[in-house]
C-alpha positions in Angstrom: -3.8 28.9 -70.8 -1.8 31.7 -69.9 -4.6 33.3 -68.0 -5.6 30.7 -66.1 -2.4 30.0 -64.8 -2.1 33.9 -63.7 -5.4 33.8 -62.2 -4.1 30.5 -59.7 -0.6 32.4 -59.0 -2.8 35.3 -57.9 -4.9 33.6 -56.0 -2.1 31.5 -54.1 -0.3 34.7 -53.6 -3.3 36.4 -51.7 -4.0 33.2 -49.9 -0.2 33.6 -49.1 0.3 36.9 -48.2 -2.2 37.3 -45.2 -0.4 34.1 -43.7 3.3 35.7 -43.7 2.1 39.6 -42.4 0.0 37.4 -39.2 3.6 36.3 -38.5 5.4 39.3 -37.8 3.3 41.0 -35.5 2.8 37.5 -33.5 6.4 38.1 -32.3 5.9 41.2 -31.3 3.3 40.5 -29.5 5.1 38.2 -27.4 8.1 40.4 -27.5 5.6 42.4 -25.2 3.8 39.6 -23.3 7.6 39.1 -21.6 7.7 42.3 -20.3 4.9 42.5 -17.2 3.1 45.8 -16.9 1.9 47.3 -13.8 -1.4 49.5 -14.0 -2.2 51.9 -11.1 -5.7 54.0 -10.7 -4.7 57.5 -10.4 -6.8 60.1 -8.2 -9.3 61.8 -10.8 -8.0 65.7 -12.3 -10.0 67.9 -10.4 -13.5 68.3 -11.4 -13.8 65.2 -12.8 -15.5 61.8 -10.4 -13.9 60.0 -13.1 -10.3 58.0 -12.4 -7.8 57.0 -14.6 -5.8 53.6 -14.9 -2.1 54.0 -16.0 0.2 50.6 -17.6 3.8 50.8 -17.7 6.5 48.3 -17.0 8.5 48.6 -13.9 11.2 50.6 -15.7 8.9 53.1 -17.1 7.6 53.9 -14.0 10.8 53.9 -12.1 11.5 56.5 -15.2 8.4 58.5 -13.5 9.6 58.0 -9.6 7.4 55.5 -8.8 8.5 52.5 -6.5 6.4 49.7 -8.1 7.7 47.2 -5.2 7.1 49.5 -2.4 3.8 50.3 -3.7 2.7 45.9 -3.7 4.0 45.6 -0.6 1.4 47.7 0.8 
């Protein structure tokens, strides 16, 4: 009897456990949906034909010097 009853707590607790961990990173992940990022394609490094796309929010790239509003209004 003893058994069985460990082998249905286990169980529940793995059917359990999966459920709470999806619920922490679901409010991070909205924690970063609120902030919008801006992505910009940047000129290719020198021998390369390949460009590069950069994402920041606005306040990391005012960190960089970049004027995200001057930049859309073009």
């Amino acid at each position: 009897m003893f058994s069985k009853s460990l082998s249905i707590l286990a169980s529940v607790m793995l059917t359990v456990s999966p459920a709470m961990a999806a619920d922490q990173p679901a409010s991070k992940a909205q924690a970063r949906a609120r902030e919008k990022t801006y992505c910009l394609q940047l000129e290719p490094f020198t021998g390369s034909r390949l460009s590069r796309t950069e994402c920041k929010t606005k306040k990391q790239w005012e960190l960089e010097g970049v004027d995200i509003d001057e930049l859309l209004a073009k």
